[in-house]
C-alpha positions as CSV (number, residue, x, y, z in Angstrom):
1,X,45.7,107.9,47.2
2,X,47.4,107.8,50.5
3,X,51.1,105.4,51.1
4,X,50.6,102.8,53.5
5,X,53.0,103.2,55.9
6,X,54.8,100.1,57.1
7,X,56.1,100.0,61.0
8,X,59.7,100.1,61.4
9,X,61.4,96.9,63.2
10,X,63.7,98.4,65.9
11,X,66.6,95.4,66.0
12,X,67.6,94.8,69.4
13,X,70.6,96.1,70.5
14,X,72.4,93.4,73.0
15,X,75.0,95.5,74.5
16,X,72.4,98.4,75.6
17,X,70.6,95.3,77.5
18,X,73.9,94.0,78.8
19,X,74.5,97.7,80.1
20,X,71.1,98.2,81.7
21,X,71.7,94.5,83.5
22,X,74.8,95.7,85.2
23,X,73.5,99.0,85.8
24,X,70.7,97.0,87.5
25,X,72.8,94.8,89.2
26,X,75.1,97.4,90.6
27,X,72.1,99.6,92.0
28,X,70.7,96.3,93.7
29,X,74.3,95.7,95.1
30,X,75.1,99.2,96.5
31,X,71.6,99.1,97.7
32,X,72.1,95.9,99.4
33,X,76.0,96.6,101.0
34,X,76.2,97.2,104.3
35,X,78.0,100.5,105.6
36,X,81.0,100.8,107.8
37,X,80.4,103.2,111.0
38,X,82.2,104.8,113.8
39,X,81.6,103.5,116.9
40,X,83.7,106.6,118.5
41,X,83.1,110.1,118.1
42,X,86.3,111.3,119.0
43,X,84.6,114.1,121.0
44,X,82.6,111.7,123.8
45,X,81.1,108.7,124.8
46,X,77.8,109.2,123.1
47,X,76.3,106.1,122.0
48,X,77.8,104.0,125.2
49,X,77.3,102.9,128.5
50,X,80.1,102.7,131.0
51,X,80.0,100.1,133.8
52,X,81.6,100.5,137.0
53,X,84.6,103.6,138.7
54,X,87.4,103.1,136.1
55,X,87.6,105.5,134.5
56,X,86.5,106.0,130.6
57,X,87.1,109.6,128.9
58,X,88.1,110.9,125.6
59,X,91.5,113.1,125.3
60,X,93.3,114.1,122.3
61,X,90.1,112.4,120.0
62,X,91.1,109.4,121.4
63,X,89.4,107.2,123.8
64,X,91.2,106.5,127.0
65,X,90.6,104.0,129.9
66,X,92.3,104.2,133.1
67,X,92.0,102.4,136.3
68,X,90.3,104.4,139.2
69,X,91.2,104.2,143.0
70,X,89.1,100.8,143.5
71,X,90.8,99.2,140.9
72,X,88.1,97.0,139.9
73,X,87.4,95.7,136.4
74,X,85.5,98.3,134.3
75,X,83.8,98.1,130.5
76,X,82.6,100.6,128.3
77,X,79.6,98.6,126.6
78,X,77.8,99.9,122.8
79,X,74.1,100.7,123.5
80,X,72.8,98.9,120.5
81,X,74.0,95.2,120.0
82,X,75.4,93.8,117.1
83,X,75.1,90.3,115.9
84,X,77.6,89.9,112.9
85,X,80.1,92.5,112.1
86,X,83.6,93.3,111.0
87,X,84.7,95.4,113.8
88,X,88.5,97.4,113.4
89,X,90.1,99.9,116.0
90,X,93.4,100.7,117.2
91,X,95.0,100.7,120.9
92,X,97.9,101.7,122.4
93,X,98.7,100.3,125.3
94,X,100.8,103.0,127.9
95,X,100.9,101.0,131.0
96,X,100.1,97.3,131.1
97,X,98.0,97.3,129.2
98,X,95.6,94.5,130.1
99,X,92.4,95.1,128.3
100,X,89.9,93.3,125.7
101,X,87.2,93.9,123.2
102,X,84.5,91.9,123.8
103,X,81.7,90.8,121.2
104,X,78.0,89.7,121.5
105,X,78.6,90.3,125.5
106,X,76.1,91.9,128.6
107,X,77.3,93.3,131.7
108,X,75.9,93.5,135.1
109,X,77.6,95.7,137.1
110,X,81.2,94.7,136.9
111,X,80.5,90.9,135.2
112,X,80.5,90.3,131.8
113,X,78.9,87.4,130.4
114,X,80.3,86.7,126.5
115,X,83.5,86.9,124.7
116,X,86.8,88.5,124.7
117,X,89.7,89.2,122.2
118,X,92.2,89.5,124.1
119,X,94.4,92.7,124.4
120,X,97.4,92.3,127.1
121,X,101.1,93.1,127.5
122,X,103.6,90.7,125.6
123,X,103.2,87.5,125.9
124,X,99.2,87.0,127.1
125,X,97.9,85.8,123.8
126,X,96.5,89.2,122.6
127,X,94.4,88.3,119.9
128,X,93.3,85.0,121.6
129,X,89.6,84.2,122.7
130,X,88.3,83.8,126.2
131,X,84.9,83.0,127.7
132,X,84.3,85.2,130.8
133,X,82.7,83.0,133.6
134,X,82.3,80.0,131.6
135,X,85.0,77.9,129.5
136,X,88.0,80.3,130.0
137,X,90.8,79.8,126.9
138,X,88.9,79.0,123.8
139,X,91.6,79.6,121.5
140,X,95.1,81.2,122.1
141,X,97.2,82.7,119.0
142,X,100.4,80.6,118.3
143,X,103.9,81.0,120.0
144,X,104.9,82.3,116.8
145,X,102.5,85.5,116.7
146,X,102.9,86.6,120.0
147,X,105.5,89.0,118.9
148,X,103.1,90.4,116.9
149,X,102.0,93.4,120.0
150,X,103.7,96.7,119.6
151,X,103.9,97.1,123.2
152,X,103.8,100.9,123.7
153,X,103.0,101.7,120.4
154,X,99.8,101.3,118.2
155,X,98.2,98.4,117.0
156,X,95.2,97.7,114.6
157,X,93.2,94.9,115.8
158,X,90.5,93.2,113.1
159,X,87.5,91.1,114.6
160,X,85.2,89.5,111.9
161,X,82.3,87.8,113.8
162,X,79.8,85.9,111.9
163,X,77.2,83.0,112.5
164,X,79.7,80.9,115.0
165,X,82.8,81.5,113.5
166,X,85.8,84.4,114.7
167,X,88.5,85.5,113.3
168,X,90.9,88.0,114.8
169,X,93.6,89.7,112.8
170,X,96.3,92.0,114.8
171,X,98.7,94.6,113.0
172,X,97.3,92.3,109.3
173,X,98.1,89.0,110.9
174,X,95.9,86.7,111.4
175,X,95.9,85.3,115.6
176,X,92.6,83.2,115.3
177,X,90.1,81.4,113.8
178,X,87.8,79.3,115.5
179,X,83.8,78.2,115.2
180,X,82.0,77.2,118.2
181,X,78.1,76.6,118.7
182,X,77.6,78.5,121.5
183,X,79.4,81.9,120.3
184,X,76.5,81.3,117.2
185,X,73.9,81.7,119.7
186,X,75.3,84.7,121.6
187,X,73.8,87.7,121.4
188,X,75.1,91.3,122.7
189,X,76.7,94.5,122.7
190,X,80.5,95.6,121.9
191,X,81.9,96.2,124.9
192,X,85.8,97.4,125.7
193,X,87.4,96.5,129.4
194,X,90.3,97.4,131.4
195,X,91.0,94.4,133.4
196,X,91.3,95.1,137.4
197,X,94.8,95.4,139.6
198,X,95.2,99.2,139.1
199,X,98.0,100.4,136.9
200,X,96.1,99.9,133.4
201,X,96.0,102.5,131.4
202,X,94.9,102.4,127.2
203,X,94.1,104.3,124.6
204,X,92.1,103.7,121.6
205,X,90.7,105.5,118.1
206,X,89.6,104.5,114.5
207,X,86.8,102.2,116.1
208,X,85.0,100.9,112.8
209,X,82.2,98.6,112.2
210,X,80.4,97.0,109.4
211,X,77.4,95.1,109.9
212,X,77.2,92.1,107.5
């Protein structure tokens, strides 16, 4: 006669399913994050677009802008726009040092049409947010942060642009916050400037982004 053999019950085992969720999970997740990248080389300006005769070159694996002999205003756009990002650099400023970073921006020979953070010598609300050829001032940093700069000397400056809301952060402080309709609706590249007078010159590195 032949033994009937009975099917063995395998009991469930809850932490192996509680594992395999968070493995899940966390593939999903990493899968999902979005990636920081260097907008700078450190060797040359592949992957922008300068506009105007200032001068833009790289020395030292740093990026350097300078004004030329017409001493106009000059920008050093991104080819490929970005729409929400956290965006971090570093600048030192060697001779006044009036500059900006601007975000979701175009420019047409020497006009810009979008937004600037503000980089400029002590005092000029680096940090702060300005509309080129439309509302001016949007928001300035407090009298209180202002001696934030490290004139001379290098500075991290943090932009976190996402929907309508910006916040800038310089050397970890926070200059900014604002939300405004029409910054939700721009649309652009990242685009650095050296303002026009002649005299500017500024260096910059470490130019992260993070799309979000």
């Amino acid at each position: 006669m032949f033994k009937t053999i009975k099917k063995q019950k395998f009991r469930k085992n809850p932490s192996f399913h509680y594992s395999l969720s968070l493995l899940v999970i966390l593939m999903v997740s990493l899968s999902c994050s979005s990636q920081k990248i260097s907008l700078f080389n450190g060797k040359n300006l592949d992957g922008w677009k300068i506009y105007g005769t200032e001068k833009w070159y790289v020395e030292n694996n740093e990026l350097v802008c300078e004004s030329g002999p017409d001493a106009h205003y000059g920008y050093l756009g991104t080819e490929k726009h970005y729409k929400n990002f956290i965006l971090t650099l570093e600048f030192k400023q060697e001779a006044d040092g009036n500059s900006g970073v601007f975000f979701r921006s175009t420019v047409e020979g020497i006009k810009v049409n979008g937004w600037q953070v503000e980089v400029a010598p002590p005092e000029k609300h680096t940090g702060g947010i300005y509309e080129s050829y439309g509302r001016g001032w949007l928001i300035k940093p407090g009298p209180e942060k202002e001696k934030t700069l490290k004139m001379g000397d290098w500075n991290q400056l943090k932009i976190k642009v996402e929907g309508p809301t910006v916040t800038t952060w310089l050397n970890g402080v926070e200059m900014v916050h604002i939300t405004d309709a029409k910054i939700g609706k721009g649309e652009g590249a990242v685009v650095l400037q050296i303002h026009d007078g002649g005299g500017i010159k500024v260096r910059w590195r470490n130019i992260y982004l993070e799309e979000l």
